[in-house]
N, C-alpha and C positions, 0 to 999 in steps of 0.2 A: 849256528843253531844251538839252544839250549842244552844242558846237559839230559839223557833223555835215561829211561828203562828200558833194558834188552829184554824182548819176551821171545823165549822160543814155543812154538807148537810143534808137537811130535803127534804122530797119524802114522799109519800105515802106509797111506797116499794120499794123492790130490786128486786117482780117479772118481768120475761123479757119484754122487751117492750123500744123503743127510748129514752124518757128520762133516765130510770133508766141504762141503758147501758152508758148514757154520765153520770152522776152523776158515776159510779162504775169507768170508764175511768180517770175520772179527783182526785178520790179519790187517785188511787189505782200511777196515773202519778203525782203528784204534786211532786215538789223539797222537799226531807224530809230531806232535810239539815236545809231549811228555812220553811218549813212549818209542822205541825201535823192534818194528815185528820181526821174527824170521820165522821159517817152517822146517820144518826137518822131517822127510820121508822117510819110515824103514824101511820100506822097497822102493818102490819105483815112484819118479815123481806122477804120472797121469795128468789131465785136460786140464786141471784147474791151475797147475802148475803155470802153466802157460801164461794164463792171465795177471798171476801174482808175478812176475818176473817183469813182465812189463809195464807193472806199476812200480816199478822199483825193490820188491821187496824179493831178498834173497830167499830160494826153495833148494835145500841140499837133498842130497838121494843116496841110502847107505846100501841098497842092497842084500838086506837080510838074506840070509839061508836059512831054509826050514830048521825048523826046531831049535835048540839049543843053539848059542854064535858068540861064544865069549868076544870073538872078535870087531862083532859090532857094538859092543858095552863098551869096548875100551875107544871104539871111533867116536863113538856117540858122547863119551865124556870128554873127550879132544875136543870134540865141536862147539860142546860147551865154555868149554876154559877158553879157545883159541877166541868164539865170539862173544865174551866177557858178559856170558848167561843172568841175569839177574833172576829171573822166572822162566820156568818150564812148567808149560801147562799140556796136559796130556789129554790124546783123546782115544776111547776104544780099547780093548781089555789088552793086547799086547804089547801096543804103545806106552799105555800104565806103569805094567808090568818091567820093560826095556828101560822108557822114560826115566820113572822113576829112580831104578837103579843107578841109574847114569849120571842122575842130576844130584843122587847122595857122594857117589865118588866124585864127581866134581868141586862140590862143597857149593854149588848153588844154592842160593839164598829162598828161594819161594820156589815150594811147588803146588802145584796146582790139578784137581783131576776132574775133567765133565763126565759123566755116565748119560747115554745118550739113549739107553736101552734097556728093557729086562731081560736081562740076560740069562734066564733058565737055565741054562745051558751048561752056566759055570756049576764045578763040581767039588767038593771039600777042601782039597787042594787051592784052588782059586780063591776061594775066600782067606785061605790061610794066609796066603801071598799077600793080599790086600792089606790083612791087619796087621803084617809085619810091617809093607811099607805104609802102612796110616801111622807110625810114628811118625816118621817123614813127610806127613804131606801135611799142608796146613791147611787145605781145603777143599769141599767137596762143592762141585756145579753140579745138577741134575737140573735137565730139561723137562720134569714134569712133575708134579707129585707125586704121581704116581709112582714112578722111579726113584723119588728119594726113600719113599714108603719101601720100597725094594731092600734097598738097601741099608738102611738104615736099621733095620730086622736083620740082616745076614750079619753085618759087619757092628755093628752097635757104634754107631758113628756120634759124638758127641753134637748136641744141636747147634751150639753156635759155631761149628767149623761145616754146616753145610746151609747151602741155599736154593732156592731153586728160582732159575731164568729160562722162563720159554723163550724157546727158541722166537727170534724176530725176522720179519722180512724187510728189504727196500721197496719201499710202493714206485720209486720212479720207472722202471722197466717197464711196468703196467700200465702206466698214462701215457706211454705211445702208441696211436694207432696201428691196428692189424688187419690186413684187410683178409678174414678169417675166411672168405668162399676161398681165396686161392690158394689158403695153406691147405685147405678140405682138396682140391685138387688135386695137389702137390700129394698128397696124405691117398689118394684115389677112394675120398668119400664125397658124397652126392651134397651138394650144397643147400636140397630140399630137405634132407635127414633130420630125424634128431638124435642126437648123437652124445651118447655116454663112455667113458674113456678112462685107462688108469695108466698113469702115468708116473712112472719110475720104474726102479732092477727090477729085471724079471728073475727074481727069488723067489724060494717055496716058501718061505713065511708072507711074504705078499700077500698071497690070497690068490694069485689071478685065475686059478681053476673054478672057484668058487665064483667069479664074474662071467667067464667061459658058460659055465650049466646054467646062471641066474637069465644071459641071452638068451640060453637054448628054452627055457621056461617062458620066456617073453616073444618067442618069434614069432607064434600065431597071433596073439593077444595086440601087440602092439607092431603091425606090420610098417611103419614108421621109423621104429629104434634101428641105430644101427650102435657097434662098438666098434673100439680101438683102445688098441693098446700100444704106447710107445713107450720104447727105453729097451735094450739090450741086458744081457746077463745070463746065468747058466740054464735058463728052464727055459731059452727061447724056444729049443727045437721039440723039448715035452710040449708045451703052448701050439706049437704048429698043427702035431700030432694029435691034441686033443681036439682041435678045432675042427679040425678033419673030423676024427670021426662023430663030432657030434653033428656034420654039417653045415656048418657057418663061417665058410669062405666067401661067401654073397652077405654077408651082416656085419663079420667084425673084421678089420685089416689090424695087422699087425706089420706097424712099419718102425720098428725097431730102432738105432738111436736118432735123435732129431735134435736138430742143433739149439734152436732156438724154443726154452722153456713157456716163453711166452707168446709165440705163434701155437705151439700145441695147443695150448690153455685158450685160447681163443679161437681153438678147431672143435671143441667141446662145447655142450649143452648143461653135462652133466660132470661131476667130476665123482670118480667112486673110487675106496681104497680099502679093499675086503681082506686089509692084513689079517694076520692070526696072533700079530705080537706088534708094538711099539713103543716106541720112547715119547717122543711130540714131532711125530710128522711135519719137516717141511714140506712137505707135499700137500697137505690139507691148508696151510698159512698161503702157497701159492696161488692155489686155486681159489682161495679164499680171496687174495687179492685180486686177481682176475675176474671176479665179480662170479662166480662159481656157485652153486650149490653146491654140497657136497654129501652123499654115500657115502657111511665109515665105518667100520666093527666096532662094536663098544670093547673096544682094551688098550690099554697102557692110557697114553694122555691124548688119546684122541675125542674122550665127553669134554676135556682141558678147553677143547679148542672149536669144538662141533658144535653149537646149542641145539639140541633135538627140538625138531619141528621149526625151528626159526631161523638159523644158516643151513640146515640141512637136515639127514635124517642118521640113525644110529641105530645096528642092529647086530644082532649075535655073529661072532665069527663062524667061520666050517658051516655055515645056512644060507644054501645058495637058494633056497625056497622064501629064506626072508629077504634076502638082498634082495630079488627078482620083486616082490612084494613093493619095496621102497623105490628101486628106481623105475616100478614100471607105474606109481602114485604118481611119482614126477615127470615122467613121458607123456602121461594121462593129461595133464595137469600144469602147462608149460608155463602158464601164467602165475602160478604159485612157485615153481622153481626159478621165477625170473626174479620173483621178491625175493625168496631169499637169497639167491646170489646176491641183488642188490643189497639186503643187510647184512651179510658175510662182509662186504666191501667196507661196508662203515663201520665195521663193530674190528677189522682188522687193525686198523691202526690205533684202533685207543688201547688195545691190550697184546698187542703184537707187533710191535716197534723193532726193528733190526736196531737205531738211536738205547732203545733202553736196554738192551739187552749186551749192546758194549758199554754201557755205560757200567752196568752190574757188574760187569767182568775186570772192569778198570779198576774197578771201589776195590775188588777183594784184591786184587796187585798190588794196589798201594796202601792198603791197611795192611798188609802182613811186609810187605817191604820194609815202610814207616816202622812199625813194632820190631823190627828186627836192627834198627839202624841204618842210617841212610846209606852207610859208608862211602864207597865214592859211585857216583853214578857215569855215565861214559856221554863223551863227546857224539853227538849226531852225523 
């Protein structure tokens, strides 16, 4: 095999969740003529690991201890030298944070950071951290405008070291049949239903309370709708609680993790994501391939991705009176959400390509590699 580019990805994990699905995406796509992937967890490797291992590509697991860990900065730059690092590209604010250091004591040649999120959250400190190590990085991925917009105001980031690449999907998972009555079984929803659904963490930025009351708004009105919600996380047992007492044990099931992303997506009608915060949802690109309409909060890069009124609809976050509004248009209305799912489906692949979006990621590899000197690249 040719001589190839060592790229590591540094992540927290490989359990499921948006970034780690793009990190496992681009490991698992990279040209392996020209390039060599690896992953590197700072905790624990998680599900995706799994898959990446048995496509050949190595997933290490450091084991962070909370907080402060000088000792995983000095593993993490062993990993480097030992697997003759050419690029570490970072994803998620600790990873950054860790990665980065790691890959200056190593003396790695290309680094690299995605921003995946608006991160609110971070606090004076955190920005400071960033523009220390933005001398060291040669460049910034953002998944939205949105989010380069973020950042680019905190950190004053020079333009021609950032870019922005939506996030992209593989449409093949989606052109195999699903024979969707039995997953609704399986799922114990009625196969006469119609049926709207949010699908990923059950996190408090989600939004899922706010799909919770939008049902409870709809139960008279649209005797028909039912909900669900799949995917596992820390708000399940608030989620069960709310349900309860709003009464909608007989409307929405909550069947928590499901193996297969695209038997869900093909157990739905509707697909709704009443975040309060985002980066550019895989979850809207999913369901988008899935031939889905889609229910979205207007924030971060979800109008990026949504065309209001034409793939779906777009309404205020923390308004479960407008959500209810929208998904119960489309419950009303099945024949209009059958269109736009249908052009969700075509308008995903001319601007939501998983193809372009490694390809983007390859270009800034090899233009800062290039610019820095080939020096010697490593045996495959």
């Amino acid at each position: 095999m040719a001589e190839r580019i060592n790229v590591l990805y540094v992540i927290w994990s490989l359990q499921t969740g948006g970034a780690e699905r793009v990190v496992a995406d681009l490991a698992r796509s990279l040209d392996r003529s020209r390039f060599r992937a690896l992953v590197c967890c700072l905790n624990f490797k998680g599900r995706l690991a799994e898959e990446l291992e048995r496509e050949g590509i190595p997933v290490f697991a450091l084991g962070k201890r909370p907080k402060l860990d000088p000792v995983l900065l000095v593993r993490l730059a062993r990993l480097m030298r030992r697997e003759r690092v050419d690029v570490v590209h970072t994803h998620l604010w600790t990873s950054s944070l860790w990665g980065r250091l790691a890959a200056v004591l190593a003396g790695v040649r290309v680094k690299v950071v995605t921003e995946h999120n608006l991160d609110t959250w971070r606090r004076g400190w955190h920005f400071l951290a960033d523009r220390v190590l933005g001398r060291f990085t040669d460049h910034w991925i953002f998944v939205s405008r949105e989010v380069e917009g973020f950042y680019r105001r905190h950190l004053a980031l020079p333009e021609d070291r950032c870019l922005v690449v939506h996030n992209g999907i593989d449409l093949a998972p989606f052109r195999v049949p699903v024979d969707a009555g039995s997953v609704r079984e399986r799922m114990g929803l009625s196969r006469q239903a119609w049926v709207a659904g949010v699908i990923g963490r059950l996190d408090e930025r989600k939004g899922h309370r706010y799909f919770l009351e939008a049902i409870r708004c709809l139960a008279k009105r649209e005797p028909g709708l039912h909900g669900v919600i799949v995917g596992e996380g820390r708000e399940g047992a608030a989620l069960a609680l709310q349900r309860t007492a709003l009464g909608l044990e007989e409307r929405v099931r909550l069947v928590g993790y499901w193996p297969s992303l695209v038997e869900a997506l093909a157990a739905i009608d509707l697909f709704v994501l009443p975040s309060l915060m985002e980066g550019h949802p895989l979850a809207v690109l999913e369901a988008m391939a899935a031939g889905k309409p889609v229910v979205a909060t207007r924030v971060g890069g979800n109008p990026e991705a949504v065309e209001d009124g034409v793939t779906g609809l777009l309404v205020p976050p923390r308004d479960a009176e407008a959500l209810a509004g929208a998904i119960g248009s489309l419950a009303h209305d099945p024949r209009r959400a059958a269109r736009m799912g249908e052009e969700a489906r075509g308008r995903l692949g001319q601007r939501f390509s998983l193809e372009a979006a490694v390809q983007a990621n390859q270009e800034v590899y090899l233009r800062h590699y290039e610019r820095k000197g080939s020096g010697v690249a490593h045996a495959g």
